[in-house]
VOGU-3710 file (C-alpha; in Angstrom, 3 decimals, decimal comma):
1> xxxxxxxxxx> -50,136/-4,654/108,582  -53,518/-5,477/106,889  -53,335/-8,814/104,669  -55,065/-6,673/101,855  -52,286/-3,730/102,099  -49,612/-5,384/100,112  -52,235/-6,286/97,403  -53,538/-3,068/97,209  -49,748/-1,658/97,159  -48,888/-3,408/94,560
11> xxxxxxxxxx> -51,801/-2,657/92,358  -50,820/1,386/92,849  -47,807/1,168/91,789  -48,751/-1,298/88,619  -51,446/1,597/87,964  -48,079/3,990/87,960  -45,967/2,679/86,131  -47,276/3,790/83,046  -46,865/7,223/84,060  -43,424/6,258/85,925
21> xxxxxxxxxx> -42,147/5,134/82,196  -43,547/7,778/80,498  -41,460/10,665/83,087  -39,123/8,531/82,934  -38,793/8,573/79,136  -36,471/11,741/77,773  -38,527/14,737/76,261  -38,002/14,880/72,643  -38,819/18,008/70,874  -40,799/18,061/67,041
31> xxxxxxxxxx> -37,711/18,443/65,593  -35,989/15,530/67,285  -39,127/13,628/66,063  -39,353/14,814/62,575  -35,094/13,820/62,507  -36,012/10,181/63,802  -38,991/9,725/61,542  -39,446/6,890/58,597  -39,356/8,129/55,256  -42,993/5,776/55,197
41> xxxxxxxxxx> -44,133/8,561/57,197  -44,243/11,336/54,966  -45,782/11,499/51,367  -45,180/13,268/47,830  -47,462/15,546/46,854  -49,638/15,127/43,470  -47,881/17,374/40,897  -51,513/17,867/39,263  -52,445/19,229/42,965  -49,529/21,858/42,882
51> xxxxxxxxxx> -49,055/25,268/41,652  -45,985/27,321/41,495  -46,371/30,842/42,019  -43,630/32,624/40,576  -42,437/36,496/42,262  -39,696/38,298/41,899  -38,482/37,004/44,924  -38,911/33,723/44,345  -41,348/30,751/44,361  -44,693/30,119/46,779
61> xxxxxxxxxx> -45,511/26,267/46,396  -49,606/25,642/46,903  -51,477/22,274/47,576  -54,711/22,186/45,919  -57,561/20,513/47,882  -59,517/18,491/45,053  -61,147/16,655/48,049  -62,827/19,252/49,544  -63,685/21,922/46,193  -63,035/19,730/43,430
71> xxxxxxxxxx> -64,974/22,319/41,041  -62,714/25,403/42,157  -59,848/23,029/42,193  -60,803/22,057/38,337  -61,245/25,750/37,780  -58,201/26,808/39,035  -56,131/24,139/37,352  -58,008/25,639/34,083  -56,520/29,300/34,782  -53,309/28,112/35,340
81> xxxxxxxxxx> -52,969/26,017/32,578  -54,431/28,865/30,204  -51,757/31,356/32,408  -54,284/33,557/33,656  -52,780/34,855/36,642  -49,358/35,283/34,165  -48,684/38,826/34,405  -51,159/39,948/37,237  -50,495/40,839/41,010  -50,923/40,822/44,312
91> xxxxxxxxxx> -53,029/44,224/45,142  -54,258/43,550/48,913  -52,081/43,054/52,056  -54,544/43,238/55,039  -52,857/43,414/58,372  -53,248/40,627/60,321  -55,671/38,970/58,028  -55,119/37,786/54,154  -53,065/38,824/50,637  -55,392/38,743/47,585
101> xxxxxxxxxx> -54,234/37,832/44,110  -55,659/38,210/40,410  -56,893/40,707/38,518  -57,067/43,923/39,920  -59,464/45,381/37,454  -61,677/42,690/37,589  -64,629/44,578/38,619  -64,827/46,342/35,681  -66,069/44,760/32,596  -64,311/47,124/30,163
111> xxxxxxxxxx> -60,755/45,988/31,501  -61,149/42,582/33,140  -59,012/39,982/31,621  -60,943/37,469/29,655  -61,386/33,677/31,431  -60,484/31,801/28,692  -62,070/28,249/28,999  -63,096/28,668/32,625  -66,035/28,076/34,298  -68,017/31,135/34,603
121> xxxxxxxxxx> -70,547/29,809/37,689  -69,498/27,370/40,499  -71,408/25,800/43,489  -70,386/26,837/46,542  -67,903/24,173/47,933  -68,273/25,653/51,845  -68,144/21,764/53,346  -68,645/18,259/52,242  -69,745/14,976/53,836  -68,106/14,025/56,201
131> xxxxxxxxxx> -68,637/10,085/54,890  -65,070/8,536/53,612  -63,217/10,839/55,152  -60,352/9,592/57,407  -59,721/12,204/59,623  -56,422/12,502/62,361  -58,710/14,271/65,435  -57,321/16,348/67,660  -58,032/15,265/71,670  -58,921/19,078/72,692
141> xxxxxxxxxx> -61,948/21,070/72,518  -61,826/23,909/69,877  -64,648/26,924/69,643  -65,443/27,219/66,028  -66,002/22,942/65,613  -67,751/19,750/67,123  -64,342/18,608/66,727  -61,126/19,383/64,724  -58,010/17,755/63,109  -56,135/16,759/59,822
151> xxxxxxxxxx> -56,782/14,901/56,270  -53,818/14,433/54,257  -52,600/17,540/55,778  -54,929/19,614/55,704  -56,823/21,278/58,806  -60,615/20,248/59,190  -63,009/20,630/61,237  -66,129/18,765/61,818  -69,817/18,763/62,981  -71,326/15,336/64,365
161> xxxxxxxxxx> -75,158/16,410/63,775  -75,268/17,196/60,261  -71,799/15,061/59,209  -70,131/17,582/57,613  -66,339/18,448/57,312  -64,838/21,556/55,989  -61,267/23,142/55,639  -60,284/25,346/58,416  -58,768/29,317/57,946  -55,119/28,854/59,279
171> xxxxxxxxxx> -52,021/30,429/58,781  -51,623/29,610/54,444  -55,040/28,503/53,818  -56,068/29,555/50,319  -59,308/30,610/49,460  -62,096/31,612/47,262  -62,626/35,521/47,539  -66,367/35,605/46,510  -69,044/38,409/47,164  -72,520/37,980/49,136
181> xxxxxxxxxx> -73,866/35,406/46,869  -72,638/32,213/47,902  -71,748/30,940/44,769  -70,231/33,646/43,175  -66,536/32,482/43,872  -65,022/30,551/40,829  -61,083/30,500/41,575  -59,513/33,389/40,066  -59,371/36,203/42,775  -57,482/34,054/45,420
191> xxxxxxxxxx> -55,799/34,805/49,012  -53,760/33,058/51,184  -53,626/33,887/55,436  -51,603/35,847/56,767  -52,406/36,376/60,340  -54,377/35,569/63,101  -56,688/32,291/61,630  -60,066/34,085/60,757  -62,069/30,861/61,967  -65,266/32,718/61,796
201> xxxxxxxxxx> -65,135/32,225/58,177  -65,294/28,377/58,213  -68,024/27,378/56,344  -68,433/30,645/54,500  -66,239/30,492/52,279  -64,831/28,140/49,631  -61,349/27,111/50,814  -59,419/25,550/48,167  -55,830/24,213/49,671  -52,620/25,493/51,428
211> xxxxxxxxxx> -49,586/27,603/50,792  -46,335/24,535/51,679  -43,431/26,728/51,009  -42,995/30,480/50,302  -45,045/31,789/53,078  -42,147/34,323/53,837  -42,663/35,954/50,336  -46,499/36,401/51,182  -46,690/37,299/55,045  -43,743/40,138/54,734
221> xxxxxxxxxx> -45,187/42,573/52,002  -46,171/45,856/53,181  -49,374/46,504/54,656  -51,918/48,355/52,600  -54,317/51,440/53,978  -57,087/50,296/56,127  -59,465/49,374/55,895  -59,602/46,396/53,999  -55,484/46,383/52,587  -55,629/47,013/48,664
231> xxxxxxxxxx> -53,348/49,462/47,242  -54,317/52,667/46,276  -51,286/52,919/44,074  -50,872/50,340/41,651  -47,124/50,589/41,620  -46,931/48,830/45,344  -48,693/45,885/43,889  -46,321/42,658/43,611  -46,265/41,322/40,461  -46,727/37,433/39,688
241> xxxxxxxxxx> -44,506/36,575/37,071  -46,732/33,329/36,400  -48,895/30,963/38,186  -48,141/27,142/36,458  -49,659/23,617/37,549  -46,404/21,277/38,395  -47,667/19,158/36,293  -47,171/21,028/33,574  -43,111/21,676/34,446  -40,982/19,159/33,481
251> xxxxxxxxxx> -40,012/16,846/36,325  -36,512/17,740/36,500  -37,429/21,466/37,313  -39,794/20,694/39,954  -38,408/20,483/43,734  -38,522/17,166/45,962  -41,144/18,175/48,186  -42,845/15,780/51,125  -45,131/16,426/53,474  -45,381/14,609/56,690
261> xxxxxxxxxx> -48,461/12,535/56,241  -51,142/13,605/59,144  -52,231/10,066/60,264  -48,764/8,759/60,566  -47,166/8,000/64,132  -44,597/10,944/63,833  -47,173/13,236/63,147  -49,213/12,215/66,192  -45,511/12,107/68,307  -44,771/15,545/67,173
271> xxxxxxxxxx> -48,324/17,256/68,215  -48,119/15,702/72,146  -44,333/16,766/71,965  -46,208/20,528/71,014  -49,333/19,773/73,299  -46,540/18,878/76,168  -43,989/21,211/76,187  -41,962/19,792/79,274  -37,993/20,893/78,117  -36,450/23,474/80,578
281> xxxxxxxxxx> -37,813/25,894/78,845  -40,885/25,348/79,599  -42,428/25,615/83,328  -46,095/24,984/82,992  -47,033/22,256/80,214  -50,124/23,245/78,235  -52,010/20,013/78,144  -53,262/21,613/74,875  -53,473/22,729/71,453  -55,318/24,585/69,069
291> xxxxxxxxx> -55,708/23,336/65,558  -54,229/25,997/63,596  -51,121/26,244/65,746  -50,673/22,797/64,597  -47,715/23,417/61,457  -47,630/20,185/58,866  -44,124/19,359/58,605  -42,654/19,975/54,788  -39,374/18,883/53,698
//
């Protein structure tokens, strides 16, 4: 035997043994994770950054974005404090695409419901600087971004050249409905997604947070007529009983919610546990994710 083979033995199996202990290690699915995980892992959401919408069948709980739109998120707050949306519905279920709240009849001057103290005219909040953002990246390509990932639960994506970031269309993404100018969104004719993520309307339009509970409520209401979902018959509209800020519900009436925080270790754990999928389930591990199949725990 060569003098060098033992050496050169040894250093093989010191270069496996990293992936010896990691087979070795027992596969523990995101639910095991999330089980194990510190409470200093997940966070309490800002009550001024939540709003309650109220249905008949129950509640849908929303996360504002003031990061990324603070003057839709300002705007918004403004309507729901003055109870705009008190009263209204939702008149558009899109297959596979969005629901769209508000007023119905806003189109129309001569029946519109009056703004109150809202802003009439808001920039378009597409992106922002990238700058002072800490951002939880993703390790696999995506096609719609340079690169993609989390801030404080909420899916981004980013471009290196012009260092910009902007909130991504997943499943419960809510958003601006505007029409071709780009600043002609201002927060009161809102929808949340329902289906497939529409990616290819990063960037276009003014995203301004993220339904955390009560998707159910949203994503099962019957389809409207193609081709764009509203209701030709005002009677299959759901109502919304109100829209409030959290803030403005006394503390004892709001739910405990947390959300896992996105640059945490059990967050990280819980996307290679979904990137990975190596239970006896599964035969063929992935060895990859896209960003909007990524779910943010909530508890």
């Amino acid at each position: 035997m060569s003098p060098r083979r033992p050496a050169l033995l040894a250093f093989a199996l010191a270069c496996a043994l990293p992936f010896l202990a990691s087979a070795a290690s027992p596969y523990r699915s995101p639910q095991q994770i999330l089980a194990a995980s510190p409470d200093s892992d997940w966070r309490t959401p800002d009550p001024a950054n939540l709003l309650y919408m109220n249905l008949d069948g129950g509640r849908v709980i929303i996360e504002l974005a003031p990061a990324f739109a603070p003057a839709h998120v300002a705007n918004i707050q403004t309507l729901a404090r003055e109870h705009f949306w008190d009263g209204e519905s939702i008149y558009r279920a899109q297959d596979n695409f969005v629901v769209q709240f508000g007023d119905a009849d806003a189109d129309e001057a001569a029946k519109a419901k009056p703004l109150g103290s809202a802003k009439r005219r808001l920039p378009a909040e597409f992106q922002r600087d990238s700058k002072g953002l800490k951002v939880t990246v993703l390790p696999d390509r995506d096609g719609w971004a340079d690169r993609t990932g989390f801030v404080d639960g909420f899916a981004v994506g980013q471009d290196a050249q012009d260092g910009k970031t902007w909130l991504a269309h997943c499943y419960g993404a809510l958003g601006a409905g505007r029409s071709n100018e780009e600043d002609s969104s201002i927060g009161a004719e809102l929808y949340v997604v329902t289906g497939q993520s529409p990616r290819q309307l990063d960037r276009n339009i003014t995203l301004v947070g993220r339904v955390l509970q009560g998707m159910e409520l949203l994503s099962a209401l019957p389809r409207g007529p193609a081709p764009m979902g509203f209701y030709a018959d005002a009677a299959q509209r759901t109502p919304i009983r109100s829209i409030q800020r959290a803030s403005d519900v006394p503390a004892a009436e709001r739910p405990a919610l947390q959300v896992l925080r996105t640059d945490s270790k059990t967050f990280a754990d819980t996307v290679e546990a979904r990137r990975n999928r190596v239970d006896d389930f599964y035969k063929r591990p992935a060895g990859h994710i896209d960003l909007c199949n990524i779910p943010v725990p909530v508890r």
